[in-house]
Structure formats: C-alpha cells, structure tokens
Backbone as ProteinMPNN parsed JSONL, in Angstrom:
{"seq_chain_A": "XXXXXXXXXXXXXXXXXXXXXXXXXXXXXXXXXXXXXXXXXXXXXXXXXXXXXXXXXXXXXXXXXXXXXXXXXXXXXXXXXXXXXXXXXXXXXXXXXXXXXXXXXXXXXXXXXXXXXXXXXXXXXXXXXXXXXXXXXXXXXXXXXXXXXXXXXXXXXXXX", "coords_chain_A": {"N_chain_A": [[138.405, 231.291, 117.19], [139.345, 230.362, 115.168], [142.33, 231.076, 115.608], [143.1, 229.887, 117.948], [143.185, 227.076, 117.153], [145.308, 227.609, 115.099], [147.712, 228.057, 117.012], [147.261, 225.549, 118.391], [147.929, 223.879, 116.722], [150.911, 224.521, 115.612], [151.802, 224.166, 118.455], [151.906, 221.223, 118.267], [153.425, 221.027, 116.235], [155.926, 221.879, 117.042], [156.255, 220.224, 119.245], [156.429, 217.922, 117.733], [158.82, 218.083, 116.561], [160.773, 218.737, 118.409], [160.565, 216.59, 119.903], [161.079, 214.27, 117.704], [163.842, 215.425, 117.249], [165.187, 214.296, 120.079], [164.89, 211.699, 119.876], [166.814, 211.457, 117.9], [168.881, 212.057, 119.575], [169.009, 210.684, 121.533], [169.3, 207.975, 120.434], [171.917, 207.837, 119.653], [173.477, 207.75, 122.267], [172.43, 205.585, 123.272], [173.401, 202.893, 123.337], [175.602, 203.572, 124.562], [173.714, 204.057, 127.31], [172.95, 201.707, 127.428], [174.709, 199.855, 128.337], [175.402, 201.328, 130.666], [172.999, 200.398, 132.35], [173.31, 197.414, 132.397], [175.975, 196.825, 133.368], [175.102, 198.194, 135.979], [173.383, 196.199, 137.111], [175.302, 194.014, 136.953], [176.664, 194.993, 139.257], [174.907, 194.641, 141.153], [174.101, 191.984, 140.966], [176.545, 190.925, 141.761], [177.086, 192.167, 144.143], [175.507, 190.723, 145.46], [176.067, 187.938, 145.425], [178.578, 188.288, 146.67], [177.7, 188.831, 149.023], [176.447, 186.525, 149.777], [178.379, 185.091, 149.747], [180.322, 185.534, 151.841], [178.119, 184.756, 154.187], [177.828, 182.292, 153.516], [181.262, 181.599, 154.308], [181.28, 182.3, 156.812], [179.039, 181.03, 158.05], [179.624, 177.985, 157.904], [182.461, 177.893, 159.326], [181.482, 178.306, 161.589], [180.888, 180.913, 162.901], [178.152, 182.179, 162.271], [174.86, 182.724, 163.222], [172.673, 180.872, 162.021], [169.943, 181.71, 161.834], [170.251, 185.097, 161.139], [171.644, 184.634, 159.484], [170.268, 183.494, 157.637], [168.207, 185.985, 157.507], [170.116, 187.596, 155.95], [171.034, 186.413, 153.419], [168.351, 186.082, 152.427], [168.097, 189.241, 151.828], [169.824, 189.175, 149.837], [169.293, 187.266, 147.733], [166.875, 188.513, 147.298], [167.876, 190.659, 146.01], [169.255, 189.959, 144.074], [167.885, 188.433, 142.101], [166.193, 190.931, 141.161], [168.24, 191.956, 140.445], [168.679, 190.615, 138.445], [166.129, 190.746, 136.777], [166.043, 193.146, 136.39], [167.652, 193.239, 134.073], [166.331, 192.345, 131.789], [164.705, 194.328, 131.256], [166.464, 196.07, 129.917], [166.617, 198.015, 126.892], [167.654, 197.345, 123.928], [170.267, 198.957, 121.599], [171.368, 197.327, 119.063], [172.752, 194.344, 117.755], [175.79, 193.615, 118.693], [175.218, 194.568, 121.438], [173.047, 193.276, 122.203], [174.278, 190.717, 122.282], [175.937, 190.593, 124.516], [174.264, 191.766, 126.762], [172.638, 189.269, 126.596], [174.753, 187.295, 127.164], [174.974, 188.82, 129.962], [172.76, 188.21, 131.626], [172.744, 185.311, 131.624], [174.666, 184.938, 133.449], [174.315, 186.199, 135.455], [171.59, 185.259, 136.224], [172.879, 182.45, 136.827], [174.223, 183.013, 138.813], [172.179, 183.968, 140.557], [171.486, 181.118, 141.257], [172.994, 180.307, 142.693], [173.145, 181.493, 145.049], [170.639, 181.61, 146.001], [171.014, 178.251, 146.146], [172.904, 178.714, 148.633], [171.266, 179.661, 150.21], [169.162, 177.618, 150.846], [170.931, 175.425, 151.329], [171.944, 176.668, 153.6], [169.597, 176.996, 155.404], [169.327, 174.103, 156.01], [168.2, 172.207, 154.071], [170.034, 171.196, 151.962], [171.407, 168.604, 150.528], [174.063, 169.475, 149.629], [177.186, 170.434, 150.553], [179.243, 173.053, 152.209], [181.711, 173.525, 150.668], [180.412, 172.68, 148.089], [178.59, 174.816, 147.523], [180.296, 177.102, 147.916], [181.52, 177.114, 145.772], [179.856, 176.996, 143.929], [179.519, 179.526, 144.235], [181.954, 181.121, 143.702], [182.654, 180.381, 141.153], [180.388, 182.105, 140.194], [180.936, 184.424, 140.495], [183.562, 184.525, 139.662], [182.622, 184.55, 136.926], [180.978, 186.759, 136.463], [182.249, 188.965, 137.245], [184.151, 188.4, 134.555], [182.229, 189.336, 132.633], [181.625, 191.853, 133.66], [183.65, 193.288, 133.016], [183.919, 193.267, 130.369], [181.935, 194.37, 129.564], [182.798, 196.807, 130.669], [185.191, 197.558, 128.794], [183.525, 198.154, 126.686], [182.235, 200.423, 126.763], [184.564, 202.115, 127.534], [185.222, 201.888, 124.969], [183.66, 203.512, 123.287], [183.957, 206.211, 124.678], [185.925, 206.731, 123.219]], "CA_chain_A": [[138.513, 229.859, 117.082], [141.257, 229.818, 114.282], [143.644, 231.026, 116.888], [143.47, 228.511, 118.82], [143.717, 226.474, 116.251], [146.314, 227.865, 114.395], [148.291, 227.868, 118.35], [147.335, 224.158, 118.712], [148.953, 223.007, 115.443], [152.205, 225.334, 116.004], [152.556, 223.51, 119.295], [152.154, 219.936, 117.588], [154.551, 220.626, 115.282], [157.258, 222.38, 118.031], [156.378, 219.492, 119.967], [157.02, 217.25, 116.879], [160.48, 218.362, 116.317], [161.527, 218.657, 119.804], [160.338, 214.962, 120.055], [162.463, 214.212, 116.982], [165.32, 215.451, 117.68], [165.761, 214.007, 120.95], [164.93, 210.789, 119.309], [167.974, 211.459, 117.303], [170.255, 212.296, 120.597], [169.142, 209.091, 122.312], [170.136, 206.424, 119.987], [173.328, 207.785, 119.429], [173.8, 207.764, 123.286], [171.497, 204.399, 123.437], [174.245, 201.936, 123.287], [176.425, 203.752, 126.164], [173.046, 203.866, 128.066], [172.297, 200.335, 127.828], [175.631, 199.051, 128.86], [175.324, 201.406, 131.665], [172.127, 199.66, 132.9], [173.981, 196.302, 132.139], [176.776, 197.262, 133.956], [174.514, 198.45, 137.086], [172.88, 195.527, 136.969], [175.876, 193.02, 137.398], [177.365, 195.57, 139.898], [174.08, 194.42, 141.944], [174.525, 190.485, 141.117], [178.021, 190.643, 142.245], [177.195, 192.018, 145.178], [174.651, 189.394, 146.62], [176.757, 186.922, 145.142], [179.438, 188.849, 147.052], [177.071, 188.217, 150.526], [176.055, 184.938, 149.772], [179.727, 183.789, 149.665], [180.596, 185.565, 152.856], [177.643, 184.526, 154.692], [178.308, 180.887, 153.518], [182.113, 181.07, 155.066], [181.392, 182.546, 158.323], [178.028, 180.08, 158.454], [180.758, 177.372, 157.363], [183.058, 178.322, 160.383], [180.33, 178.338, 162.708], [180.425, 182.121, 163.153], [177.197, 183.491, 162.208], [173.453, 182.184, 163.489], [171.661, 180.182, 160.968], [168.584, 182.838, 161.677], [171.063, 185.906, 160.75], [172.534, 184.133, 157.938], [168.913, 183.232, 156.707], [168.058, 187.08, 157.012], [170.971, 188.312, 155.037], [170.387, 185.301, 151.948], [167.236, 186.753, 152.171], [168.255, 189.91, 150.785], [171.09, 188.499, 148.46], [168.177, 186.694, 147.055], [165.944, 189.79, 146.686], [168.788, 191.494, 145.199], [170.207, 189.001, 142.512], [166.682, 188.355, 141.159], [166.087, 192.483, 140.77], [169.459, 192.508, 139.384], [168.415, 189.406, 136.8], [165.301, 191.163, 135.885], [166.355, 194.813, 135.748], [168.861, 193.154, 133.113], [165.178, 191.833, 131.136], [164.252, 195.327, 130.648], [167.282, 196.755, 129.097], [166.42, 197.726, 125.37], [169.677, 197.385, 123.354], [170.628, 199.132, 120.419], [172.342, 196.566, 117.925], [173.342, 192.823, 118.251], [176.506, 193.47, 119.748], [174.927, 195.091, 123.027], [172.293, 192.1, 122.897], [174.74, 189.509, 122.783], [176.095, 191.506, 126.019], [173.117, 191.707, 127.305], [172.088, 188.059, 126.993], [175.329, 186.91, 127.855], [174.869, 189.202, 131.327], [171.534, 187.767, 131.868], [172.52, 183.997, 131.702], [175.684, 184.838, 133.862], [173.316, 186.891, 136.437], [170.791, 183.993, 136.478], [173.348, 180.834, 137.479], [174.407, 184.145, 140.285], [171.014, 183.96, 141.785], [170.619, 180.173, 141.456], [173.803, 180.094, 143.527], [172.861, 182.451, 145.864], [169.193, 180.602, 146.542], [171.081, 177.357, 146.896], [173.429, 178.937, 149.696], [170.392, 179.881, 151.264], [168.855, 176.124, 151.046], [172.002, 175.096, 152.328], [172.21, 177.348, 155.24], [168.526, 176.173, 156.17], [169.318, 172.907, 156.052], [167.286, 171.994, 152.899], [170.489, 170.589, 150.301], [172.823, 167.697, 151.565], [175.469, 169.967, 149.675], [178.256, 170.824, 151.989], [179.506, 174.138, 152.063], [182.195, 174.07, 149.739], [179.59, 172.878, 146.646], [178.154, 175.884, 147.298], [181.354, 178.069, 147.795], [182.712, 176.725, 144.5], [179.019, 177.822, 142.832], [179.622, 181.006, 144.493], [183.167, 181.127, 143.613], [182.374, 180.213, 139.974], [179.377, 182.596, 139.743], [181.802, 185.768, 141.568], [184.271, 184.856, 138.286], [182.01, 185.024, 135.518], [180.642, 187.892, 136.661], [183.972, 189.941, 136.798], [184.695, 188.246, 133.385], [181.575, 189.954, 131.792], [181.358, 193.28, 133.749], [185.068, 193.453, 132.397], [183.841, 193.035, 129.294], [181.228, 195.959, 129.364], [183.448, 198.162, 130.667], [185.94, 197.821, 127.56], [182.855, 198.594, 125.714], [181.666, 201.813, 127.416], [185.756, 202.844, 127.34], [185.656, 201.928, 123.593], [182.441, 204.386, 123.331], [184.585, 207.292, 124.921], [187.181, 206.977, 122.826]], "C_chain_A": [[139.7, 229.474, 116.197], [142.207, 230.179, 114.758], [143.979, 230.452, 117.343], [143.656, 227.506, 118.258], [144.996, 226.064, 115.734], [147.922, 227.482, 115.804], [148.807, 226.166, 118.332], [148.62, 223.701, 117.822], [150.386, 223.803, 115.43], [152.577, 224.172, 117.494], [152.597, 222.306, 119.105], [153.254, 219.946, 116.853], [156.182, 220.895, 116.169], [157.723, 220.937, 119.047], [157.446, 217.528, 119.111], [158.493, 217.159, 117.139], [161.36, 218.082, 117.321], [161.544, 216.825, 119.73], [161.685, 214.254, 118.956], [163.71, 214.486, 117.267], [165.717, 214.935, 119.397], [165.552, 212.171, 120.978], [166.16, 209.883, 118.699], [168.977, 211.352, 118.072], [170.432, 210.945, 120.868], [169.705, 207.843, 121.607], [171.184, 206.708, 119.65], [173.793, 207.613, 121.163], [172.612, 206.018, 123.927], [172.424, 203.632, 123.788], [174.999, 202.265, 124.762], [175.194, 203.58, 127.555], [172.755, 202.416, 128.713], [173.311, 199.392, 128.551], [175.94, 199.888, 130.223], [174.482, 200.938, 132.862], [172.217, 198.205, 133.172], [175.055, 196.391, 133.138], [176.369, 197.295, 135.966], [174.238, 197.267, 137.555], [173.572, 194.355, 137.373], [176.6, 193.513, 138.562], [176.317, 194.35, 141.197], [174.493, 192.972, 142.142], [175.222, 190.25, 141.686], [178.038, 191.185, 143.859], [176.163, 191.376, 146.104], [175.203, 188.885, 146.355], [178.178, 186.851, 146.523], [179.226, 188.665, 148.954], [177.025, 187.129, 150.44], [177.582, 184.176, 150.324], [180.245, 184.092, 151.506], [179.807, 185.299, 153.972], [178.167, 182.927, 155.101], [180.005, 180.539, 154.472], [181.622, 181.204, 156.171], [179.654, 181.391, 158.938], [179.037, 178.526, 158.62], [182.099, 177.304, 158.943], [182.625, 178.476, 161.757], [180.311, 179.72, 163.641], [179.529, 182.956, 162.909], [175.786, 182.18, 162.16], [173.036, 182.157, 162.196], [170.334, 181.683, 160.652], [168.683, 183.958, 161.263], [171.709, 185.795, 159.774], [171.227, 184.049, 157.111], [168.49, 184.917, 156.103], [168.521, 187.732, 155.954], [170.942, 187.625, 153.975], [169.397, 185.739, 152.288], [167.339, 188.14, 150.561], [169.178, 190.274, 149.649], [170.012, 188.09, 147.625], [167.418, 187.505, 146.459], [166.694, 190.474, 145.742], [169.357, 190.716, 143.554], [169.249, 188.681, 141.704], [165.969, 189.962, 140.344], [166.803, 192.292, 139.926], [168.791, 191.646, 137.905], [167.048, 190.054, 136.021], [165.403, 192.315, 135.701], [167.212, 194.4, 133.869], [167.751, 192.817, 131.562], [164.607, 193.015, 130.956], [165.042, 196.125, 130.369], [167.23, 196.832, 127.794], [167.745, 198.495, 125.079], [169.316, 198.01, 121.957], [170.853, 198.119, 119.057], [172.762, 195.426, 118.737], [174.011, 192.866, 118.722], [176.075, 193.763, 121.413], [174.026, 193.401, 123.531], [172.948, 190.878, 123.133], [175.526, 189.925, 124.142], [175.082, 191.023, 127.091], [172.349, 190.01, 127.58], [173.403, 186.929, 127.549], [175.285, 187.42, 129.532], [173.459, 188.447, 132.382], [171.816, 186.214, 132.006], [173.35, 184.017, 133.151], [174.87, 185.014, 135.588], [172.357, 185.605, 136.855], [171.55, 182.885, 137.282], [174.064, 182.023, 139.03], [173.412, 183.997, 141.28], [170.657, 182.585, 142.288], [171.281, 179.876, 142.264], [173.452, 180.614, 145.122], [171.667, 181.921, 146.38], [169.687, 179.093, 147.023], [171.96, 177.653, 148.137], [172.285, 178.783, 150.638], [169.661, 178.584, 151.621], [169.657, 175.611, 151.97], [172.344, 175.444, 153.71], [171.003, 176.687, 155.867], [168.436, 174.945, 156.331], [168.515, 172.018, 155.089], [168.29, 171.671, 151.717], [171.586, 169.876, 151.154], [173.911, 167.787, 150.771], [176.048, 170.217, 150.173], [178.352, 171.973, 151.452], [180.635, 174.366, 151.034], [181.54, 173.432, 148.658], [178.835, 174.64, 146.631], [178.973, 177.275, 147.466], [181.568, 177.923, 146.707], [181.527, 177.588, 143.768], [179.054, 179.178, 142.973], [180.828, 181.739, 143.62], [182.997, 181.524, 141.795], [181.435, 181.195, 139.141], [179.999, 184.501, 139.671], [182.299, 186.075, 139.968], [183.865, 185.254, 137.041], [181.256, 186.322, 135.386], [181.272, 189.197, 136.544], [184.299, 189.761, 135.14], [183.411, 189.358, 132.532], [181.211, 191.562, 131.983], [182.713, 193.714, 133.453], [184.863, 194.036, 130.806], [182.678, 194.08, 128.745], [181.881, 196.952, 129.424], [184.51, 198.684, 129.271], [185.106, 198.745, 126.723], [182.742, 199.6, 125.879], [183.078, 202.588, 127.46], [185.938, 203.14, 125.754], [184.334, 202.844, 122.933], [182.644, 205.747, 123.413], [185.251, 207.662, 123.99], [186.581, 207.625, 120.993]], "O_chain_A": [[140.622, 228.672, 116.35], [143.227, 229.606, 114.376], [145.184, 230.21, 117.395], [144.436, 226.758, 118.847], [145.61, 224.997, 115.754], [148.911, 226.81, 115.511], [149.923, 225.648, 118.29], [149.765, 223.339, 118.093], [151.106, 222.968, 114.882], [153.578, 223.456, 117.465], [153.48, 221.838, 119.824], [154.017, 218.982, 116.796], [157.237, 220.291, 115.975], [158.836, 220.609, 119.459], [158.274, 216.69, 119.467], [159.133, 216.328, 117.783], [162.398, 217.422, 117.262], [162.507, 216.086, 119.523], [162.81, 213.877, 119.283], [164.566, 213.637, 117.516], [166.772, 215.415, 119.811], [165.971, 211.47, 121.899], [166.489, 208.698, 118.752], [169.977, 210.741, 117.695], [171.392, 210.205, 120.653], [170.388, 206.946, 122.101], [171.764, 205.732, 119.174], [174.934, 207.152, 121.125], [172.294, 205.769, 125.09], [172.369, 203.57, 125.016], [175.021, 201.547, 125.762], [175.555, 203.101, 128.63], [172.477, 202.055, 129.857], [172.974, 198.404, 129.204], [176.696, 199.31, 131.004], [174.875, 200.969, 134.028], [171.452, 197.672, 133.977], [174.702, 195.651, 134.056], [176.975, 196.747, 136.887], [174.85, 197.042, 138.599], [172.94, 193.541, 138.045], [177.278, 192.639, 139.102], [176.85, 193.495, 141.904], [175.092, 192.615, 143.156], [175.005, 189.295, 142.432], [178.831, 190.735, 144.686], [176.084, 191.552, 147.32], [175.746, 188.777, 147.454], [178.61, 185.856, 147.105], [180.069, 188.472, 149.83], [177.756, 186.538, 151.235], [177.799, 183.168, 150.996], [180.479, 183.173, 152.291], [180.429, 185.485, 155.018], [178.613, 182.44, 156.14], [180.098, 179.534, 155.177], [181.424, 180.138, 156.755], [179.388, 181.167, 160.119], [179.009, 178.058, 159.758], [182.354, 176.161, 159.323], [183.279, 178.714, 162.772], [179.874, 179.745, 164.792], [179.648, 184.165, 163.108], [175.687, 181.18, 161.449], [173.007, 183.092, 161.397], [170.038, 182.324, 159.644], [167.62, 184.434, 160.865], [172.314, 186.695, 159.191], [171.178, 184.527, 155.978], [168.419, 185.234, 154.915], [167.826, 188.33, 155.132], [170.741, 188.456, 153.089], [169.958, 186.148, 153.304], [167.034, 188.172, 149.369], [169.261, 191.228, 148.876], [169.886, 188.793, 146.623], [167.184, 187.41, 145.255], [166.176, 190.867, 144.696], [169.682, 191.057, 142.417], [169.55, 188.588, 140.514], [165.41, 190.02, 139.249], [166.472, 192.346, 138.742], [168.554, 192.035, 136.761], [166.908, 189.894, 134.809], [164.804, 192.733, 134.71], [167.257, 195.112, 132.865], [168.211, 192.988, 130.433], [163.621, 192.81, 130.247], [164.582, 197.262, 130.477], [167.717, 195.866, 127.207], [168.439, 199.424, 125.491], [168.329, 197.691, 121.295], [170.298, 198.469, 118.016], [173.046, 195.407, 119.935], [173.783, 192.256, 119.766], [176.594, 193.208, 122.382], [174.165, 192.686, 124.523], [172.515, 190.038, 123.921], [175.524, 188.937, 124.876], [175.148, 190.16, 127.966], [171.68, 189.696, 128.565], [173.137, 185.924, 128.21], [175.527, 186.563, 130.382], [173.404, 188.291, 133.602], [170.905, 185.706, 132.659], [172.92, 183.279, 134.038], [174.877, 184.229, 136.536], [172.568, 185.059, 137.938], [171.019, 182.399, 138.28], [174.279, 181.539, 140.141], [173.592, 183.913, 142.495], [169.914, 182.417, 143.255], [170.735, 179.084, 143.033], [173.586, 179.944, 146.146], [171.796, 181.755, 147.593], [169.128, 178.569, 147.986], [171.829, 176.729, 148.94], [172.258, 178.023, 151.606], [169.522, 178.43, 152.835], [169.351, 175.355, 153.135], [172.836, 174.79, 154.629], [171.198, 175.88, 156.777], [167.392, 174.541, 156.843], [168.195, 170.933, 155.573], [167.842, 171.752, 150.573], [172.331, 170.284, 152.045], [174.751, 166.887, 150.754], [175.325, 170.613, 151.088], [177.771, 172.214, 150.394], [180.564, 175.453, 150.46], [182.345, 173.619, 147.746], [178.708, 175.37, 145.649], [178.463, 178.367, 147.216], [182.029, 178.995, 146.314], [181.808, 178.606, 143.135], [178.716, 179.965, 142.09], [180.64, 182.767, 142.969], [183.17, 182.635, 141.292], [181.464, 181.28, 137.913], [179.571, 185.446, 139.008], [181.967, 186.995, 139.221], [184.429, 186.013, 136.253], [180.976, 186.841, 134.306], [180.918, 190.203, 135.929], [184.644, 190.734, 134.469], [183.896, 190.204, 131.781], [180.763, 192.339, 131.14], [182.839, 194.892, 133.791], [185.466, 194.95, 130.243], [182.639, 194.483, 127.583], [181.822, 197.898, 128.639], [184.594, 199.835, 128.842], [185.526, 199.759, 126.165], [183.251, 200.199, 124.932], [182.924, 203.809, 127.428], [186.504, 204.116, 125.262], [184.208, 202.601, 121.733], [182.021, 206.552, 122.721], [185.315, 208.867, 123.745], [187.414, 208.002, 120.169]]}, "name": "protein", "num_of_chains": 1, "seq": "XXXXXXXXXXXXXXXXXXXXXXXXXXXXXXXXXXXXXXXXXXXXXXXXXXXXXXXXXXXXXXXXXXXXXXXXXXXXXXXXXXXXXXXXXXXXXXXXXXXXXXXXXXXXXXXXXXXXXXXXXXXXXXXXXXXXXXXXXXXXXXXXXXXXXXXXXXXXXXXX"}
C-alpha cells in the first residue's frame, strides 16, 4: 500500500512540474498566440466582408439571382459572426494585446453589421441602394486591412 502511495505522490509532483513549466513556456509565447487567433479571426471577417461586397456588385449589375446572392450572404453572415465571436474568446496577455483585441472586435462587428445589411438589401428588406451598402462594405474592407496591418507589425515585432 505505501508503494502505491509513494508512486501516486511521485507522479503528482512529475505531473506538477511538467504542468509548471509549460505554464512558464505559454505565456511567454501567449502574446504571439493571441495575435495569431486575432489575426485568424479578421482574416475570416475580411473575407465575408470580401463576399458580401462582391455579391452586392454583381447583384447591383443585375448579374447574379437574388436566391444565389441570398445563399452566399448567408454564409458571409455565418462567417463574420464566427469570426466576431472567435475574436470574444481570445485570452490576451497584457493591455496592449487587449486594446488589439478590442479594437479587432469593434472593427469585426460594424464587418458583420455590413454584411447582414447587404443581405437585407439584396432581399429587398432596406430602401438603401446599393452603393450605401458598398460604401459600408467598402468602409468595413478598410478598417479591417488597417487593423490586421496592425497585428501583423506586432507578431513581426515579436520575431524580432
């Protein structure tokens, strides 16, 4: 019985340590992690944002069925709301990542609200015309570039 004992508490403590020290790895590699999940995250936004806009011209142009345009804002929609809440379970290191992080999250958000009113718009549900909702696209495309710009510096200035 004190063998097993003695066993148990040997592998609590191996297990300890191990645990510890990889405790230790991760938050030094925490920060590059989180701006890689940040990063991912607006890759996604940007590209429903990235459908939305091209759905909207060629809907706009009267090249693509309302019912085919609805499908595809469908999953722009599915996608830009993932992206906005994958970005709600990124745990950040240090204030700089979170002001990152909550700047990506507001930026991501007016992305999807754009992206939901295309899709209004295409169904006939907002007596916006198509370029209010190109411009929110347009507008939503830029700030999006401006802040996954602005990760990547970080994650270069991480390497270095």
């Amino acid at each position: 019985m004190q063998d097993s004992t003695s066993t148990w508490r040997a592998t609590v403590v191996v297990v300890l340590v191990l645990m510890t020290g990889g405790c230790a790895a991760s938050t030094r590699a925490s920060t590059a992690g989180s701006l890689d999940s940040i990063s991912e995250s607006l890759d996604e936004s940007s590209s429903a944002t990235a459908t939305a806009g091209l759905v909207a011209e060629l809907v706009a142009a009267g090249r693509l069925p309302a019912v085919t345009a609805d499908a595809a804002l469908e999953d722009a929609v599915s996608a830009a709301d993932a992206a906005s809440h994958a970005l709600t379970t990124v745990v950040v290191p240090d204030s700089e990542t979170l002001a990152v992080q909550e700047r990506a999250l507001q930026v991501a958000q007016e992305a999807a609200r754009a992206v939901v009113a295309t899709r209004v718009w295409v169904g006939g549900g907002s007596p916006e015309g198509s370029g209010a909702v190109r411009e929110a696209l347009g507008r939503s495309g830029s700030d999006l570039e401006d802040i996954t710009e602005q990760v990547e510096e970080l994650l270069e200035e991480g390497e270095s």
